[in-house]
N, CA, C and O atoms as a DFTB+ gen file, in Angstrom:
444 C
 N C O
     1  1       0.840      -1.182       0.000
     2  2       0.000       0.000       0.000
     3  2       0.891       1.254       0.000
     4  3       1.932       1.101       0.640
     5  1       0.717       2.500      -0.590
     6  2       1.304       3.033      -0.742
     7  2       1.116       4.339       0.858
     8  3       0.099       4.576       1.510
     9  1       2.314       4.833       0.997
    10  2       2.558       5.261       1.948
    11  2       2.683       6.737       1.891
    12  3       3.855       6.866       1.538
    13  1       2.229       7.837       2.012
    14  2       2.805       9.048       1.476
    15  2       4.074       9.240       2.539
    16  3       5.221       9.109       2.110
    17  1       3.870       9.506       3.716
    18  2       5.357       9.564       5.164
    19  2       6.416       8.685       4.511
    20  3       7.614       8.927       4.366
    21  1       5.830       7.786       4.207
    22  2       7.436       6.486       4.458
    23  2       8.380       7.542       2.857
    24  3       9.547       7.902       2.702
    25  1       6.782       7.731       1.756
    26  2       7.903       8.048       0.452
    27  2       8.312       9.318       0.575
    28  3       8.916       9.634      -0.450
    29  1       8.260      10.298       1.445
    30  2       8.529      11.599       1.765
    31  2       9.775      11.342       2.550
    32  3      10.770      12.034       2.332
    33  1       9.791      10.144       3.687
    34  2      11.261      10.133       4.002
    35  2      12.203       9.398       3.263
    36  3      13.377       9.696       3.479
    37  1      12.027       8.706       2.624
    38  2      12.950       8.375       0.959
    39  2      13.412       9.244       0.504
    40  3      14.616       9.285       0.252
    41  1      12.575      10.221       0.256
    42  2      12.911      11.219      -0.447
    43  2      13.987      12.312       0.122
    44  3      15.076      12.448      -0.434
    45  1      13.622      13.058       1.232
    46  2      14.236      13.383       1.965
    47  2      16.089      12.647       2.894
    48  3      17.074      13.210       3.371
    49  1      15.645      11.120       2.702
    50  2      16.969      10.626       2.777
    51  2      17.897      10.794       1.791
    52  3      19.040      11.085       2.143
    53  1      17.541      10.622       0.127
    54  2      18.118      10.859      -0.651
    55  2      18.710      12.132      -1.268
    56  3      19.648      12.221      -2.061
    57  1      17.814      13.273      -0.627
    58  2      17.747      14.841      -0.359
    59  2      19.461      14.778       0.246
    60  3      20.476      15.156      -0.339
    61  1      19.318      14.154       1.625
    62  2      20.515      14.268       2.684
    63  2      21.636      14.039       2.125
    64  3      22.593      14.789       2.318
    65  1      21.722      12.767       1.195
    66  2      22.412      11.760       0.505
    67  2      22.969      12.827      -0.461
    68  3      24.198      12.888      -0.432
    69  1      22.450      13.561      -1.189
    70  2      23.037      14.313      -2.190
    71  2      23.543      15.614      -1.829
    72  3      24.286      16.357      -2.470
    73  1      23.048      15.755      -0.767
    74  2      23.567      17.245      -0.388
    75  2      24.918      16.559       0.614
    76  3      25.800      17.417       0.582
    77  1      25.260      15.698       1.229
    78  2      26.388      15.196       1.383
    79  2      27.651      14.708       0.439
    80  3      28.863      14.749       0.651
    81  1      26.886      14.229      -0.690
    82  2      28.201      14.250      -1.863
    83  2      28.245      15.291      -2.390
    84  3      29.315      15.319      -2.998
    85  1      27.424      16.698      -2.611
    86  2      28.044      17.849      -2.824
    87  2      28.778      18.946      -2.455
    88  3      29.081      19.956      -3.090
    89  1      29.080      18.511      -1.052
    90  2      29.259      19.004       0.282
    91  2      28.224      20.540       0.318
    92  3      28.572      21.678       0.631
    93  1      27.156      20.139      -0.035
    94  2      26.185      21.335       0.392
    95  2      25.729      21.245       1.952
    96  3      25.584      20.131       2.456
    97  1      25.458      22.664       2.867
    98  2      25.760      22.449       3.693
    99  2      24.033      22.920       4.047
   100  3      23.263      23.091       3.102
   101  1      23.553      23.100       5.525
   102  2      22.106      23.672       5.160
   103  2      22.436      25.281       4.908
   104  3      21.847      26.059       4.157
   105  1      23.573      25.525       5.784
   106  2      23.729      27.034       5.547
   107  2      23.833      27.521       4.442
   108  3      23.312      28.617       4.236
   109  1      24.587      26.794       3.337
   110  2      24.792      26.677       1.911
   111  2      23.695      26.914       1.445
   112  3      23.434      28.047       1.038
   113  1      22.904      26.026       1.401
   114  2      21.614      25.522       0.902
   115  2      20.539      26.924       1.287
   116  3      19.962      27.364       0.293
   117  1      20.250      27.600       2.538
   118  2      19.595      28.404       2.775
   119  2      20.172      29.795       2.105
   120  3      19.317      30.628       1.807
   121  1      21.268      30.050       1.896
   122  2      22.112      31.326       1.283
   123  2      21.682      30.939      -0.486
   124  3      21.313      31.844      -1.235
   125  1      21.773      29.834      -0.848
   126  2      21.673      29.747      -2.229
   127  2      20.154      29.975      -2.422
   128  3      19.795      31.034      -2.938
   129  1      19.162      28.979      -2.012
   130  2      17.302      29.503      -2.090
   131  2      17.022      30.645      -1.803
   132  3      16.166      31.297      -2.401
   133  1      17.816      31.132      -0.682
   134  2      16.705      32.626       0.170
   135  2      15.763      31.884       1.219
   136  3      15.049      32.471       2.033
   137  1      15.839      30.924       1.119
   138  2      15.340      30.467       2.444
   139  2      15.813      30.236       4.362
   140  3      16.781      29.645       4.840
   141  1      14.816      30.881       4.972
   142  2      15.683      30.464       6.366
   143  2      16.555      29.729       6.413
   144  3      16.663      28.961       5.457
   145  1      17.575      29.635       7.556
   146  2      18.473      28.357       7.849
   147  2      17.054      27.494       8.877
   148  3      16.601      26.374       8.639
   149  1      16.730      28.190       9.710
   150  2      15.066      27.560      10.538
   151  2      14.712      26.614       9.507
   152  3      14.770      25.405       9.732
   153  1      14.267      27.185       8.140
   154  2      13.238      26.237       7.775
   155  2      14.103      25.622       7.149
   156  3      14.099      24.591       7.822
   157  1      15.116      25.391       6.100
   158  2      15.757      24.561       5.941
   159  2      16.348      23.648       6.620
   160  3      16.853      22.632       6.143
   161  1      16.303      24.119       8.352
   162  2      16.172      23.062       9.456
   163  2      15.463      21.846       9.462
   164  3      15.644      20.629       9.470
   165  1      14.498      22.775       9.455
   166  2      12.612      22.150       9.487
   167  2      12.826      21.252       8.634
   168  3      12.888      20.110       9.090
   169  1      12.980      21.395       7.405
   170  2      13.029      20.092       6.263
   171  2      13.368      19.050       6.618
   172  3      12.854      17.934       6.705
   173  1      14.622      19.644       6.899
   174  2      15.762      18.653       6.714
   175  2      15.542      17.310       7.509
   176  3      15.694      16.171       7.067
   177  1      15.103      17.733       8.940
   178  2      15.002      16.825      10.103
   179  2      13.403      16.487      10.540
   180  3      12.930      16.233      11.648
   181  1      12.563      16.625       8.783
   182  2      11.393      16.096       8.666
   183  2      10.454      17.235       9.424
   184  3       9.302      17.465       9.056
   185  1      11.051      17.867      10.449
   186  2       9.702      19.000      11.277
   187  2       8.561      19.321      10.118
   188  3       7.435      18.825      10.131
   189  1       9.013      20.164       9.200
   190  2       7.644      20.481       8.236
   191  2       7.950      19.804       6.874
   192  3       8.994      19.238       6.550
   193  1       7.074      19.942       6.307
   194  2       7.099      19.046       4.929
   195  2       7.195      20.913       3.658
   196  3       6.768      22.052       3.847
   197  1       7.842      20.366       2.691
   198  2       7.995      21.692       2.076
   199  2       7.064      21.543       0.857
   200  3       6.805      20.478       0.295
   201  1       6.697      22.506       0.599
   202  2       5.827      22.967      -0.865
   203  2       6.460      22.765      -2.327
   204  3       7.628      23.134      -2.203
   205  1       6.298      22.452      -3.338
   206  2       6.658      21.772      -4.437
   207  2       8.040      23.325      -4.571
   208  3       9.246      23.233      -4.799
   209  1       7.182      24.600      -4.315
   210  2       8.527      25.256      -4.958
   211  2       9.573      25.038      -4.167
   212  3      10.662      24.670      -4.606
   213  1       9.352      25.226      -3.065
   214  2      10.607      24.867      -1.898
   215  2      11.765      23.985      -2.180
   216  3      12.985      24.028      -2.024
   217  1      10.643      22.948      -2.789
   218  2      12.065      21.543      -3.488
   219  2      12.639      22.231      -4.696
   220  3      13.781      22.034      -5.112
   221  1      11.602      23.204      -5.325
   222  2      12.489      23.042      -7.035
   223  2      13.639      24.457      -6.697
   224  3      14.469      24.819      -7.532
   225  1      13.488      25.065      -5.442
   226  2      14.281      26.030      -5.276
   227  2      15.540      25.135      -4.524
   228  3      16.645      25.650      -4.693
   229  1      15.530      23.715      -3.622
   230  2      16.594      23.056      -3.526
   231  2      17.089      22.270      -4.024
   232  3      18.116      21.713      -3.636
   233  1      16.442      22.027      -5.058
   234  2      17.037      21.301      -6.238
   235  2      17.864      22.286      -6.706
   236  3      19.055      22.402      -6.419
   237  1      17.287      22.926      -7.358
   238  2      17.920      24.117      -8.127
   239  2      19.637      24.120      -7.743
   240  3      20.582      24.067      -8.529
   241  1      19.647      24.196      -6.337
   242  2      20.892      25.210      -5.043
   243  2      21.602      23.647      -5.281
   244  3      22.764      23.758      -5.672
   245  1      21.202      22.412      -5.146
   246  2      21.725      21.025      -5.413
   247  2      22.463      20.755      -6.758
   248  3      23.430      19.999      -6.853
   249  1      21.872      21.495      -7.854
   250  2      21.882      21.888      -9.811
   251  2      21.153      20.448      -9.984
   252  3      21.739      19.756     -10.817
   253  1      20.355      20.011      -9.574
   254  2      20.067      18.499     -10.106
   255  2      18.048      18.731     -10.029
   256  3      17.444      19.420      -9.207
   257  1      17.606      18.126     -10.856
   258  2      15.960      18.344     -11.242
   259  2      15.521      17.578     -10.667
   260  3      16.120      16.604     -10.212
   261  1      13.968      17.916     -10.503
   262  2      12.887      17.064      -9.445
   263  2      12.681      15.877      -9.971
   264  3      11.932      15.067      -9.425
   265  1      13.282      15.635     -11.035
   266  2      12.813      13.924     -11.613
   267  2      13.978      13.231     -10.602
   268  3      13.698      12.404      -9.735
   269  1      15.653      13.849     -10.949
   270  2      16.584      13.236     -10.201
   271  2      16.734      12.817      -8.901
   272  3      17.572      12.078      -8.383
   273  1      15.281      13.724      -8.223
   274  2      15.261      13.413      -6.903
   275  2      14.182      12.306      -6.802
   276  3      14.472      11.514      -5.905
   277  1      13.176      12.043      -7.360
   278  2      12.184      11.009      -7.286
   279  2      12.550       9.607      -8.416
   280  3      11.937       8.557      -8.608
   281  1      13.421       9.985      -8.827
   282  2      13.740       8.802     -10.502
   283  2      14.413       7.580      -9.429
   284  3      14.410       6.379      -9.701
   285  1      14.661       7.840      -8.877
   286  2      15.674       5.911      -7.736
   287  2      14.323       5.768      -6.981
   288  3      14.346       4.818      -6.198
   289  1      13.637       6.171      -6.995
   290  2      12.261       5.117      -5.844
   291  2      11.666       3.735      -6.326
   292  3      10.812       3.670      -7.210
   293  1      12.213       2.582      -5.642
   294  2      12.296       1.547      -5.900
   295  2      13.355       0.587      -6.029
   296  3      13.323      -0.629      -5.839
   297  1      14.299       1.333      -6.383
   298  2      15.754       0.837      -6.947
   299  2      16.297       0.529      -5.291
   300  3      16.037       1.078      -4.220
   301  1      17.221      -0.691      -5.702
   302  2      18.264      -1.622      -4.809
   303  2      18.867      -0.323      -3.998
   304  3      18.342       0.790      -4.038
   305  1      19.906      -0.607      -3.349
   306  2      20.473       0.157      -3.071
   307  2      21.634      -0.036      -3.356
   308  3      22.382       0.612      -2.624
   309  1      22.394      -0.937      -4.463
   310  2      23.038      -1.326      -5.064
   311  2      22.853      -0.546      -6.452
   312  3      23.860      -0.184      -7.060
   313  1      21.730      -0.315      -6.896
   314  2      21.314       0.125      -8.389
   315  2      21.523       2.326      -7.884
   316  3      21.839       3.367      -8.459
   317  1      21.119       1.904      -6.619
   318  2      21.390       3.453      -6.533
   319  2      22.819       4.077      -6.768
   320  3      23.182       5.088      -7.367
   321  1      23.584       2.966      -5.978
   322  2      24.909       3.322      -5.710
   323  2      25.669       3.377      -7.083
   324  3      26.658       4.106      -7.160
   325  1      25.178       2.493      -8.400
   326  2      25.609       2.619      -9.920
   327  2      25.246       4.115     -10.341
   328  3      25.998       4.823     -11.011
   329  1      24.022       4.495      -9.872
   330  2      23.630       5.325     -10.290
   331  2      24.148       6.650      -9.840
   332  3      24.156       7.666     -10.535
   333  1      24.522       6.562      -8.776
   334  2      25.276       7.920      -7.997
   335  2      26.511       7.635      -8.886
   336  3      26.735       8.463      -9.768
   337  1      27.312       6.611      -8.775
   338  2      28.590       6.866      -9.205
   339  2      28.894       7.287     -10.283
   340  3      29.919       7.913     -10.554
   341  1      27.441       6.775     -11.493
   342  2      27.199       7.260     -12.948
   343  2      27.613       9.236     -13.036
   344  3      28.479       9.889     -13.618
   345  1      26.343       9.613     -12.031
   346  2      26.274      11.329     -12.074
   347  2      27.265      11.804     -11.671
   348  3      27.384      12.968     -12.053
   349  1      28.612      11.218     -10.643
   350  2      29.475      11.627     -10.748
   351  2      30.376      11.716     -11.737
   352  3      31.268      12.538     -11.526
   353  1      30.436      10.990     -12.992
   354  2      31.643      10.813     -13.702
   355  2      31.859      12.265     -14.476
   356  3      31.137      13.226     -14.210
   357  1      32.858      12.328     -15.400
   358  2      32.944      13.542     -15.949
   359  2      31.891      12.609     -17.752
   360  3      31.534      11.471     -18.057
   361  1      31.815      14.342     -18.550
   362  2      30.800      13.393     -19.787
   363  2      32.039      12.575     -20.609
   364  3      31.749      11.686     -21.410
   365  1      33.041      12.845     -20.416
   366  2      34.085      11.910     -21.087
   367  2      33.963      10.177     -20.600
   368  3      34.136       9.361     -21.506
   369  1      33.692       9.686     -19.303
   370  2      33.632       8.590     -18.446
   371  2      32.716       8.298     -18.326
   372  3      32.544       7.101     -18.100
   373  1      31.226       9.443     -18.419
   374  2      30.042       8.760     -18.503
   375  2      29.703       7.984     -20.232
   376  3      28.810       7.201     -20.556
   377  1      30.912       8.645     -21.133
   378  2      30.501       7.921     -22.601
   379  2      31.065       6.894     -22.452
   380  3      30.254       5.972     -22.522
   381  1      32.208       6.511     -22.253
   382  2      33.246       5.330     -21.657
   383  2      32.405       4.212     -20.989
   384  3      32.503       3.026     -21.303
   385  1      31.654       4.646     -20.137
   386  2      30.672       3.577     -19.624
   387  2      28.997       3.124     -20.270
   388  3      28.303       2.117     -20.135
   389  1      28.820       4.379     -20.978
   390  2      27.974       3.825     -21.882
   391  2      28.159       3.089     -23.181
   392  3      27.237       2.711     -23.903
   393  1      29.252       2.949     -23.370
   394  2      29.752       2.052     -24.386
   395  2      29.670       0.792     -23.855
   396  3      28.939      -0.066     -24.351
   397  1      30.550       0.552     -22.617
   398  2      30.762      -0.435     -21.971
   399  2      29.813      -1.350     -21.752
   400  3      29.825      -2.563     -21.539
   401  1      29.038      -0.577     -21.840
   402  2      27.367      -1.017     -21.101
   403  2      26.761      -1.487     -22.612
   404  3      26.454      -2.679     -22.569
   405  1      26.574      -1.039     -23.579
   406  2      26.141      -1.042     -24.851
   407  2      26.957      -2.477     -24.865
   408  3      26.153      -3.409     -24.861
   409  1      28.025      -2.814     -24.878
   410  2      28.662      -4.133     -25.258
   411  2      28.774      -4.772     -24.366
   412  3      29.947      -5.135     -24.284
   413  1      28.065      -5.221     -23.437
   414  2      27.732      -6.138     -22.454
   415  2      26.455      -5.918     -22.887
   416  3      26.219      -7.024     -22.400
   417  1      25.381      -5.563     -23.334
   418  2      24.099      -5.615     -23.646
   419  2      24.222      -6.650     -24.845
   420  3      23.879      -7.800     -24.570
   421  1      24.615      -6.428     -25.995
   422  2      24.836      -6.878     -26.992
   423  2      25.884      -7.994     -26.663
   424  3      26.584      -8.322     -27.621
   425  1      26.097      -8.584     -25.566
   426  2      27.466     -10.020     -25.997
   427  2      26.506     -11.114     -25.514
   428  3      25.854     -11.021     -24.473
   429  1      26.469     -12.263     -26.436
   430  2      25.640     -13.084     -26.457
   431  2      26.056     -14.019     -25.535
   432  3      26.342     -14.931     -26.311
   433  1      26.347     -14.538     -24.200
   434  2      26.812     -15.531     -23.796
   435  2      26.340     -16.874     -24.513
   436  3      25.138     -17.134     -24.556
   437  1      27.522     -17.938     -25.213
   438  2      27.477     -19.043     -25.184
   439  2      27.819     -20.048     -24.994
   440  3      27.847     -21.056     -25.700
   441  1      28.244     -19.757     -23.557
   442  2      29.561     -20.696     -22.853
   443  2      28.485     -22.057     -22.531
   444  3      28.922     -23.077     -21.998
């Protein structure tokens, strides 16, 4: 059954999760939106729940879009961790691995 709390703190974990590999900080984060450091408190540690602009203004301060924040719901946490390491690469290493990936798609095992 679907949960709205449980997928709001998913979300919000993964919120944490990314603002830790960017080393965004909340103070960061509140200087870049215009938003309180209070309410960027509030978020953060679940107190209030924020309004759709609120996210697209911390997305924004993050540079990453509201799909990027809801697109892993469901995924392993193994499939996440491909996936983080993917958005880190530079676009030279992310083509490098999409090749890679393209020819492991295409190799027929017939051992």
């Amino acid at each position: 059954m679907y949960n709205p709390d449980e997928e709001y703190q998913h979300m919000l974990d993964k919120f944490k999760i990314i603002c830790k590999q960017k080393n965004k900080t909340q103070y960061a984060l509140a200087k870049a939106t215009g938003i309180s450091d209070s309410s960027i408190w509030n978020i953060m540690n679940g107190v209030s729940k924020p309004y759709i602009y609120t996210m697209l203004l911390l997305c924004e301060a993050l540079e990453i879009s509201m799909g990027e924040l809801f697109a892993n719901f469901g995924l392993s946490s193994e499939e996440e961790s491909i996936i983080s390491a993917y958005r880190s690469l530079s676009p030279k290493k992310r083509r490098m691995l999409e090749v890679y990936v393209d020819m492991l798609l295409k190799y027929d095992e017939e051992f």
